[in-house]
Structure formats: structure tokens, C-alpha cells
Backbone as CSV, one residue per row, in Angstrom:
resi,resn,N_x,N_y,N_z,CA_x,CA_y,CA_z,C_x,C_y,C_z
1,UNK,0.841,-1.169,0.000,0.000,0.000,0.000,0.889,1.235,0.000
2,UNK,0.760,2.281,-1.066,1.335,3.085,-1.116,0.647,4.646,-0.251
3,UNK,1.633,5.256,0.366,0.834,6.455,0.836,0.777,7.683,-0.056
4,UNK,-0.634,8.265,-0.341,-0.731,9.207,-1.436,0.222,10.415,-1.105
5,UNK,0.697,11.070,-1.691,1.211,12.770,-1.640,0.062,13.301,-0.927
6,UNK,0.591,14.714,-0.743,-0.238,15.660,-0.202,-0.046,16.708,-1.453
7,UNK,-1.549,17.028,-1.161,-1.688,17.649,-2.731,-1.238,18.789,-2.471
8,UNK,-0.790,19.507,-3.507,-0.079,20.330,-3.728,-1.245,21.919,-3.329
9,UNK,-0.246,22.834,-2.517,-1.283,23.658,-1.818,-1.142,25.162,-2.608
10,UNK,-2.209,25.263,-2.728,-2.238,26.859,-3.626,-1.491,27.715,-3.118
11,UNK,-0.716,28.300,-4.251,-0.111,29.722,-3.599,-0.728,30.645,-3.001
12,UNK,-0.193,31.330,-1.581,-0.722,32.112,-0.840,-1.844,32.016,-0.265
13,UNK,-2.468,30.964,0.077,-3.431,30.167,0.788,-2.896,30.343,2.436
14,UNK,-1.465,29.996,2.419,-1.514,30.450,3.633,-1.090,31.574,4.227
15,UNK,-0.650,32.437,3.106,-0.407,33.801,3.732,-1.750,34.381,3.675
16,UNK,-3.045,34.126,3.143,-4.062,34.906,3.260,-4.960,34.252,4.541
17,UNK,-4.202,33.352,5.149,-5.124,32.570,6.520,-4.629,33.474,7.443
18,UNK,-3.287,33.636,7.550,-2.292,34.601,8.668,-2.852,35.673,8.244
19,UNK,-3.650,36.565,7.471,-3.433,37.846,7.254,-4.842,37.898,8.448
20,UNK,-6.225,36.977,7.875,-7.276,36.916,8.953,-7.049,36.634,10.379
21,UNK,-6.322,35.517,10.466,-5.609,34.788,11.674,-5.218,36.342,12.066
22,UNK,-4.518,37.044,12.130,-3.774,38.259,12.581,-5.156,39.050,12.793
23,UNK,-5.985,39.718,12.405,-7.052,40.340,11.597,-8.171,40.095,13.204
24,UNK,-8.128,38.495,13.493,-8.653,38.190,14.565,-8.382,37.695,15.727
25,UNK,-7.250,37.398,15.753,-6.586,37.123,17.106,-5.422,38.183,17.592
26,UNK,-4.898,39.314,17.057,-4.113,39.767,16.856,-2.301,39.834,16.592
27,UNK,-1.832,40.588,16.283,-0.405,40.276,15.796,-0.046,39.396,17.286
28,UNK,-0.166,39.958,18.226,0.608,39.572,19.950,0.677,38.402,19.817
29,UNK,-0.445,37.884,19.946,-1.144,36.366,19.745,-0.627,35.343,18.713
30,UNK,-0.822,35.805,17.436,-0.105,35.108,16.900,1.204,34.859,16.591
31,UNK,2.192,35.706,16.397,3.623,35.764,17.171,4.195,34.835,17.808
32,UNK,3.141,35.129,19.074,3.581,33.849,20.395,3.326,32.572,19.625
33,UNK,2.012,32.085,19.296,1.870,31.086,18.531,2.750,30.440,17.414
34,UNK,3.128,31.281,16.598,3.971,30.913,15.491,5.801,31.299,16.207
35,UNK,5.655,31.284,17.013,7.123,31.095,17.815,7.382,29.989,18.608
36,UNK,6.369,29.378,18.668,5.936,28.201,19.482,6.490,26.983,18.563
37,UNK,6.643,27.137,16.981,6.483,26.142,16.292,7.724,25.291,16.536
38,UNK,7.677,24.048,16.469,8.604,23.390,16.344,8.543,22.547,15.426
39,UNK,9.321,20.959,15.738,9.114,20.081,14.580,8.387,18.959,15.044
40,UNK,7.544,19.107,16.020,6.245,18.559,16.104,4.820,18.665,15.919
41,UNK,4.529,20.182,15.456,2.908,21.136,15.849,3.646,22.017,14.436
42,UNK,4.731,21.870,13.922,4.675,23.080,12.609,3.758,22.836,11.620
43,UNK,3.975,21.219,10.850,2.392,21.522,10.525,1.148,21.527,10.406
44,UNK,0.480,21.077,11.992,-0.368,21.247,12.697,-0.863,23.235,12.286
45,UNK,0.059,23.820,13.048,0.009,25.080,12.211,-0.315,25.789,11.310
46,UNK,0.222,25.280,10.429,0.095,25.521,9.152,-1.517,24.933,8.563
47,UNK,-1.710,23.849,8.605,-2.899,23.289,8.540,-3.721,24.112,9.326
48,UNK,-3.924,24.774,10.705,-4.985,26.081,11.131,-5.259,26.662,10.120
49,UNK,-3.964,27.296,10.029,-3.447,28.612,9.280,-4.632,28.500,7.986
50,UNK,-3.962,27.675,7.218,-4.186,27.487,5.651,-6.297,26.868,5.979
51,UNK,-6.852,26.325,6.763,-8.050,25.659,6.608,-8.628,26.277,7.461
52,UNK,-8.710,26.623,9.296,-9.792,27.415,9.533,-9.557,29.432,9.594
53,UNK,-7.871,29.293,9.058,-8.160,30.737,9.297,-8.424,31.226,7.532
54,UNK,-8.280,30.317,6.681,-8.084,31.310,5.336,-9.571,30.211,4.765
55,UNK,-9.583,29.401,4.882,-11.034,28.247,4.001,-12.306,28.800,4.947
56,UNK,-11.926,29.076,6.183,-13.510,29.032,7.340,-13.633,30.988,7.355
57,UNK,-12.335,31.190,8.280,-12.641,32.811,8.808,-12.595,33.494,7.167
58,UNK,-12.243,33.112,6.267,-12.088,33.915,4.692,-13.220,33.954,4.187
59,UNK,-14.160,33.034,4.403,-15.414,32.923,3.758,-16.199,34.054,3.894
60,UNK,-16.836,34.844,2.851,-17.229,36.288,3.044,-19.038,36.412,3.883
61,UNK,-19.722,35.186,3.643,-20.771,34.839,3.861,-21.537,35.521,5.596
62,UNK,-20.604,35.399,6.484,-21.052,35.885,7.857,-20.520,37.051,8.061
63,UNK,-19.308,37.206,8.348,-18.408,38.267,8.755,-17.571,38.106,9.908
64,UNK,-16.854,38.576,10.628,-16.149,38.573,11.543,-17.255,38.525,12.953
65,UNK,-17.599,38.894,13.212,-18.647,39.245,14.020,-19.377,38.220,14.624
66,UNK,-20.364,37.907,13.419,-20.960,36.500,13.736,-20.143,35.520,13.884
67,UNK,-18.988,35.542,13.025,-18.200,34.098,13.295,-17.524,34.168,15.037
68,UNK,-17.469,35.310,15.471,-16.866,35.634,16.833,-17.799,35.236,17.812
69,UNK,-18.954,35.181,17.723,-20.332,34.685,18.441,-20.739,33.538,18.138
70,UNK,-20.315,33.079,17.136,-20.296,31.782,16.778,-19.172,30.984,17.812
71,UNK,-17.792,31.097,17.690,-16.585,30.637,18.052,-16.797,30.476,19.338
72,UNK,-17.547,31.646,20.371,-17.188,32.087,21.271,-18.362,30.633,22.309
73,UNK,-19.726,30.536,21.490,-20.467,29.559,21.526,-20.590,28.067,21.903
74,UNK,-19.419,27.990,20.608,-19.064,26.711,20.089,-18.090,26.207,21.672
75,UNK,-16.726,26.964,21.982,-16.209,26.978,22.721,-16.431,26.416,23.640
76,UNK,-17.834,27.308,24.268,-18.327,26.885,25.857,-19.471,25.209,25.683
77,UNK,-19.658,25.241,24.159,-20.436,23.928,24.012,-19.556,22.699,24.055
78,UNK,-17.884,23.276,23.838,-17.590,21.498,23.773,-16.658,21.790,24.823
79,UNK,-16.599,22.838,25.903,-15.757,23.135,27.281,-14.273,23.212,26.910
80,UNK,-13.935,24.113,25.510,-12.944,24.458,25.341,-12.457,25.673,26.087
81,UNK,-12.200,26.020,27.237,-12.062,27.313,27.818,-10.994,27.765,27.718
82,UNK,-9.956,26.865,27.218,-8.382,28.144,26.892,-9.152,28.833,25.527
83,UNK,-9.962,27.768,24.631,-9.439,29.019,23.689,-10.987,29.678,23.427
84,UNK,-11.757,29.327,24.647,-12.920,30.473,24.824,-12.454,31.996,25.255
85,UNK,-11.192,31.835,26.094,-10.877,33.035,27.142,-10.070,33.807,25.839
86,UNK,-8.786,32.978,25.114,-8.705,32.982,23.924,-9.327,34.119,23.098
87,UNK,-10.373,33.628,23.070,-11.541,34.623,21.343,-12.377,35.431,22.310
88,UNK,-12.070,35.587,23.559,-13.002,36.709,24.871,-11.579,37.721,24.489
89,UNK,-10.292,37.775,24.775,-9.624,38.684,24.325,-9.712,39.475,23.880
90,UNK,-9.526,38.209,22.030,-9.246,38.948,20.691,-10.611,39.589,20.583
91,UNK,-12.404,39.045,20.825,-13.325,39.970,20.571,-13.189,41.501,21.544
92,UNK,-12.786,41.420,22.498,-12.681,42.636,23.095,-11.382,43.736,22.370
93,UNK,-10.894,42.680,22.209,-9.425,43.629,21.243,-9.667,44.291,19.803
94,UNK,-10.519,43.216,19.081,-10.640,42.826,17.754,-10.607,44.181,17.202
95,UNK,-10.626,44.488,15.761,-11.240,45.811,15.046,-12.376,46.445,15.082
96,UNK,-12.838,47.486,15.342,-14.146,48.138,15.782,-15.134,47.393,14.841
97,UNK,-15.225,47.061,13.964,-16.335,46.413,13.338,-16.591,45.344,13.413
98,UNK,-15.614,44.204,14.279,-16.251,43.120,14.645,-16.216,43.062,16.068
99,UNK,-15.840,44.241,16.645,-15.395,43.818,18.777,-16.566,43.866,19.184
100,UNK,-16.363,42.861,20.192,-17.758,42.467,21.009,-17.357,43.413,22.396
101,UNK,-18.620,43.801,22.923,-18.834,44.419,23.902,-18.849,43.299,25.342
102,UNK,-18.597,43.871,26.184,-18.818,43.122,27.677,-20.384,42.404,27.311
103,UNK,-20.699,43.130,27.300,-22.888,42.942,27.189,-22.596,41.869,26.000
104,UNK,-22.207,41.939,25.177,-22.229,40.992,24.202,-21.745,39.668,24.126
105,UNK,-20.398,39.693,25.345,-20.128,38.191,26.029,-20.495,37.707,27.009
106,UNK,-21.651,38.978,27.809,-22.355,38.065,29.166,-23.312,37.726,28.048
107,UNK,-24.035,38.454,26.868,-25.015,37.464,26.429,-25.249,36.232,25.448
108,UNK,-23.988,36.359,25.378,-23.317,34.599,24.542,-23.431,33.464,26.038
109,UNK,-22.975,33.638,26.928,-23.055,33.497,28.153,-24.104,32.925,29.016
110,UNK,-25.098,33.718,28.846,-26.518,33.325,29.487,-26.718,32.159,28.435
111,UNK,-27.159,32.646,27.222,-27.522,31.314,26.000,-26.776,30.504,26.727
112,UNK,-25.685,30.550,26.332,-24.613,28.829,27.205,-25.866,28.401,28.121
113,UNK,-26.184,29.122,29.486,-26.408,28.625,30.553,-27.711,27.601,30.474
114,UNK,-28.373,28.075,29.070,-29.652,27.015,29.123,-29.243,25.887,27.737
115,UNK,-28.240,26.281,26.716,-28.156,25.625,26.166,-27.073,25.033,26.159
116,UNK,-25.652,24.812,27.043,-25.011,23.645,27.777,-24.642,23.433,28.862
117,UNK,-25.666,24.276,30.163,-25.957,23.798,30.943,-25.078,25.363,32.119
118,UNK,-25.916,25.158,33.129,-25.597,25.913,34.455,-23.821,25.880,34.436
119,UNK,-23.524,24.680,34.927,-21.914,24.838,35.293,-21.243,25.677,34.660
120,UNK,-21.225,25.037,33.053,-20.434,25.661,31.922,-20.865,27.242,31.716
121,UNK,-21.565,27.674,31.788,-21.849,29.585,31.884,-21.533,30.060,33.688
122,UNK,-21.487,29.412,34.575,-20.521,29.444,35.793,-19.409,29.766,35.359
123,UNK,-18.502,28.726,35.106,-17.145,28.854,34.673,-17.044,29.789,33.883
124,UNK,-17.874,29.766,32.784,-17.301,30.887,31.897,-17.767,32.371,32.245
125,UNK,-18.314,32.350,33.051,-18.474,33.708,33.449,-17.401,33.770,34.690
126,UNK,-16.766,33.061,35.447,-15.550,33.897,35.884,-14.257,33.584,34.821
127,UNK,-14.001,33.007,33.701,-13.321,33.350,32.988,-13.491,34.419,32.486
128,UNK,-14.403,35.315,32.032,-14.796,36.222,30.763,-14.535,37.241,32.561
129,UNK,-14.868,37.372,33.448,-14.741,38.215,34.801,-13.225,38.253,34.752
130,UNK,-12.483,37.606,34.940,-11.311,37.673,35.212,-10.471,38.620,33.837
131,UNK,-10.553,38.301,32.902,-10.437,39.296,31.680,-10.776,40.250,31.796
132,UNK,-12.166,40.972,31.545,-12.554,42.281,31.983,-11.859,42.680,32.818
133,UNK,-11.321,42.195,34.151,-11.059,42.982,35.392,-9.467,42.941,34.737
134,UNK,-8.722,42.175,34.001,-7.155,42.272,33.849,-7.749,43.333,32.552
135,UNK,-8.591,43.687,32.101,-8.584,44.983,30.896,-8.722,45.860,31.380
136,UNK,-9.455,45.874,32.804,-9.587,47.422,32.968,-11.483,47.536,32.930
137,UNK,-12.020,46.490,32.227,-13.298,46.714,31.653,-14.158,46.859,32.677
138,UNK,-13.802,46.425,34.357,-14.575,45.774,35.249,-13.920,46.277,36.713
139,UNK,-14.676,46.617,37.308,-13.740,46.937,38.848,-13.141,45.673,39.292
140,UNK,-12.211,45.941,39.814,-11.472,44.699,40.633,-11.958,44.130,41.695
141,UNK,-12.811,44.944,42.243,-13.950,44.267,43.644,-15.124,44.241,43.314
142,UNK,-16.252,43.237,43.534,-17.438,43.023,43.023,-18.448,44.750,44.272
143,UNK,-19.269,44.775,42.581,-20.101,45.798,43.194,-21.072,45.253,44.500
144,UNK,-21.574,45.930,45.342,-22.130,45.950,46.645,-23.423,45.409,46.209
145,UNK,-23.837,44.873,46.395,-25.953,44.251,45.872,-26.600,45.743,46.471
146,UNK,-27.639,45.763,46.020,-28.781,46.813,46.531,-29.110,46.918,47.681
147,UNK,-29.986,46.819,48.544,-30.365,46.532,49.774,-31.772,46.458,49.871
């Protein structure tokens, strides 16, 4: 049994995944990431790079935005929380036309809580807390209740 080639990959396929990849996670982020590479995960990498940042995030159909509310979703549905806290960042960082607001990740948030359950919008609401408060977005001591 012979093993097939790997087909031959279009030019600039993956420089146009890094340009989105950058676009939505930012330069910082990816940097660290692509400094990370070695000769075990390089092309693991590359394969992101080239299929969900240039084939998925390239697709003109949603936009940045939705796909960020999408991601951010998906995340807390299969209890990915590094790279929920991850895309809580880059949406707070992101470019004014796709950044999500605080209000906009407690209400990705609540959804979680009925659609994968109490715990998982627990957790992720002191992940997405702990961010805000290292941005600045959030006081560092919880506000006082009413009386």
C-alpha cells in the first residue's frame, strides 16, 4: 500500500489565513503562537493557518462578528475554555467592526447557561470576569448588591 502525496497547496493560501488569523486574534497572539512552532505542531500550524483561518474565517458569507459569536459559543459547548478566554480577548481587542462588547459576552453566556448547561456559563463567566477585570473593563472588587 502506497501512501498518497499531499496535494499540492495553492499559492498564498496560507499567507491569506495569517493575514485573517492576525485580523482576529491579533499580531501579539499570533507571534507567540507561530514562535511556538517546532518540529512537532509546525504543521499542525500551518494546517490552522491554511483551513480554519483562510477556508472558514475567509469565507465572506457571515463576517467577523458572527463568526466571533459563533466561536465564542461553540467553545463553551464542547468546554474548550483556553481558547474560549482565547476569542473573549481577541473579541474585546478585535477591530471596531467586529469587537464584542462586555454585554455581548455576558449574552453569549446566558444562551450557554440554558443551552449547555448551568456549570459551563458558571465557569465561563468567571473566565470572561477575570479578563474584563485584567482589561480594565470591570472593577477589581465586586459591586455591593442593593439593599
Amino acid at each position: 500500500m502506497t501512501v498518497p502525496e499531499n496535494p499540492p497547496v495553492e499559492p498564498g493560501v496560507y499567507e491569506a489565513g495569517l493575514v485573517n488569523r492576525r485580523r482576529v486574534l491579533g499580531d501579539a497572539w499570533v507571534d507567540k503562537s507561530l514562535a511556538n512552532r517546532n518540529g512537532f505542531n509546525a504543521e499542525f500550524q500551518e494546517l490552522i493557518t491554511r483551513h480554519a483561518w483562510n477556508d472558514i474565517w475567509g469565507r465572506p458569507a457571515l463576517g467577523d462578528k458572527t463568526r466571533r459569536y459563533m466561536v465564542l459559543s461553540m467553545m463553551l459547548g464542547i468546554h474548550a475554555y483556553e481558547e474560549f478566554a482565547m476569542h473573549v480577548r481577541a473579541a474585546l481587542d478585535g477591530p471596531p467592526e467586529s469587537r464584542l462588547t462586555p454585554e455581548d459576552i455576558k449574552e453569549v453566556i446566558m444562551m450557554a447557561a440554558i443551552y449547555c448547561g448551568v456549570p459551563v456559563a458558571n465557569h465561563a463567566f468567571g473566565i470572561a470576569t477575570g479578563i474584563l477585570r485584567e482589561k480594565g473593563l470591570l472593577p477589581a472588587t465586586p459591586a455591593t448588591a442593593a439593599q
